[in-house]
C-alpha positions, 0 to 999 in steps of 0.5 A: 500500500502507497503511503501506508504508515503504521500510527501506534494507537498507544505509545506506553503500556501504561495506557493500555486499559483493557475494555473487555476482562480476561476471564478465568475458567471461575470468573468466566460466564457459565457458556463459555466455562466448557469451552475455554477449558478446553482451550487451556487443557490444549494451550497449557494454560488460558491465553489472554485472548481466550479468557477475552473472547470467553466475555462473550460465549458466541464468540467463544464457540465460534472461534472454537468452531473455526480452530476444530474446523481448521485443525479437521480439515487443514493440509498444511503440516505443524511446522507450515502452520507455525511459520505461518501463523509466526510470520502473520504476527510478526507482520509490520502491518499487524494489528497493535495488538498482536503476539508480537514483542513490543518495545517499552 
């Protein structure tokens, strides 16, 4: 993209105010509990997102249902699927929020 600059939306993390809570498998609604165990049993522990997206049990089991989806029916292998998901993160172009490690 022409004339395309990437414009932080916060410039400390100081000022960093989450709007939706990182839920808890205990602090989480009752819809979602289910789901975002499942998750944590997967990842090892609830990643940020997950008790995000647990706020919301829609978007949970729909997020869910797209992963199980991919994980069913993808063709790429474990190594293509974390270079890829690895090098989509670490896109200059990538949200603010992404995985990436940020300078403080």
């Amino acid at each position: 993209m022409v004339g395309y600059q990437h414009v932080p939306v916060m410039t400390k993390q100081e000022e960093f105010v989450p709007r939706i809570p990182v839920h808890t498998i205990d602090s989480a609604p009752e819809e979602s509990r289910a789901t975002l165990k499942a998750l944590a049993a997967r990842m090892g522990k609830v990643l940020n997102i997950h008790g995000e997206m647990a706020h919301s049990p829609v978007v949970l089991a729909a997020y869910s249902g797209i992963a199980a989806a991919i994980a069913k029916h993808g063709t790429f292998d474990a190594r293509t699927r974390a270079g890829t998901s690895i090098s989509t993160t670490n896109s200059p172009r990538s949200s603010p929020w992404s995985a990436r490690p940020r300078p403080m």
